[in-house]
C-alpha positions in Angstrom: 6.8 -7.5 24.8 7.8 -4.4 22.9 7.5 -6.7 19.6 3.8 -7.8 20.7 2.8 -4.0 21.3 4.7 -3.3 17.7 2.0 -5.9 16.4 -1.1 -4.9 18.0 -0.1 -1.5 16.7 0.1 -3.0 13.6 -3.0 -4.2 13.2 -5.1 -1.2 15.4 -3.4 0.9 12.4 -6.0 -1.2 9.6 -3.5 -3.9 8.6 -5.1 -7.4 8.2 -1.7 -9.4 7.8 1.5 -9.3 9.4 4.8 -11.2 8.5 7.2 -12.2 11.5 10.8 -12.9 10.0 13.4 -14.6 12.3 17.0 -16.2 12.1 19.0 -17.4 13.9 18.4 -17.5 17.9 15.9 -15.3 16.8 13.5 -17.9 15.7 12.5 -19.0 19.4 11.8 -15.4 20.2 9.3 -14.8 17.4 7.8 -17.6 17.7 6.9 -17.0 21.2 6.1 -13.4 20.8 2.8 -15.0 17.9 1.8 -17.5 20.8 1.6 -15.1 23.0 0.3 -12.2 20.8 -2.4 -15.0 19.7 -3.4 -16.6 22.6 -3.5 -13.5 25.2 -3.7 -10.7 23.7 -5.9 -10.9 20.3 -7.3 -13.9 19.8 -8.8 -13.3 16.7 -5.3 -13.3 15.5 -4.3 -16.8 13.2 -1.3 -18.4 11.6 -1.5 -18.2 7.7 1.4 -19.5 6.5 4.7 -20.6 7.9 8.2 -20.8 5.9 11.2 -22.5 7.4 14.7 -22.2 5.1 18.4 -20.9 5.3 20.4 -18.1 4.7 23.9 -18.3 4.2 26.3 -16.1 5.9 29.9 -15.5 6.1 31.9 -14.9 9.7 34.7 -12.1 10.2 37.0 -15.0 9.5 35.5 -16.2 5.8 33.6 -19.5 7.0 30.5 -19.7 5.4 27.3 -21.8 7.2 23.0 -21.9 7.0 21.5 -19.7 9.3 18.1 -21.0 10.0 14.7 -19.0 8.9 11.5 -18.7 10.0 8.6 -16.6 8.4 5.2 -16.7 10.2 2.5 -15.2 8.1 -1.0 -14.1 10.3 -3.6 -12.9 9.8 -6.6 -10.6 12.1 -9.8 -11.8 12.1 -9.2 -15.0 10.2 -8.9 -13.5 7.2 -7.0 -16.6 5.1 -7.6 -15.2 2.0 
């Protein structure tokens, strides 16, 4: 919830587009904070754009693996400009 009220804030402050950037475990948490921030709180609120990619990263040990990314793009208003 606090990252819903960070984007309501967000947007009551004049902004007309947000970008929410998640890896990692992450991902399932953003992407449920833009349902719910679309769907019951403002629903004027709409997806733009949506990226999916990797980052790598290296562990205390040297391995090196993809983290997955997400980057969800909306918008207020339905401004898809």
């Amino acid at each position: 919830m606090n990252y819903v009220t960070a984007c309501i804030t967000v947007f009551n402050d004049g902004d007309d587009e947000l970008i929410v950037r998640a890896r990692g475990n992450a991902i399932n948490t953003a992407v449920d904070m833009v349902q719910l921030l679309r769907n019951r709180f403002l629903k004027t609120v709409e997806i733009k754009d949506i990226k999916i990619g990797g980052e790598q990263v290296t562990n205390d040990e040297g391995q090196k693996w993809t983290l997955p990314t997400i980057e969800v793009t909306i918008v207020k208003d339905g401004r898809q400009k």
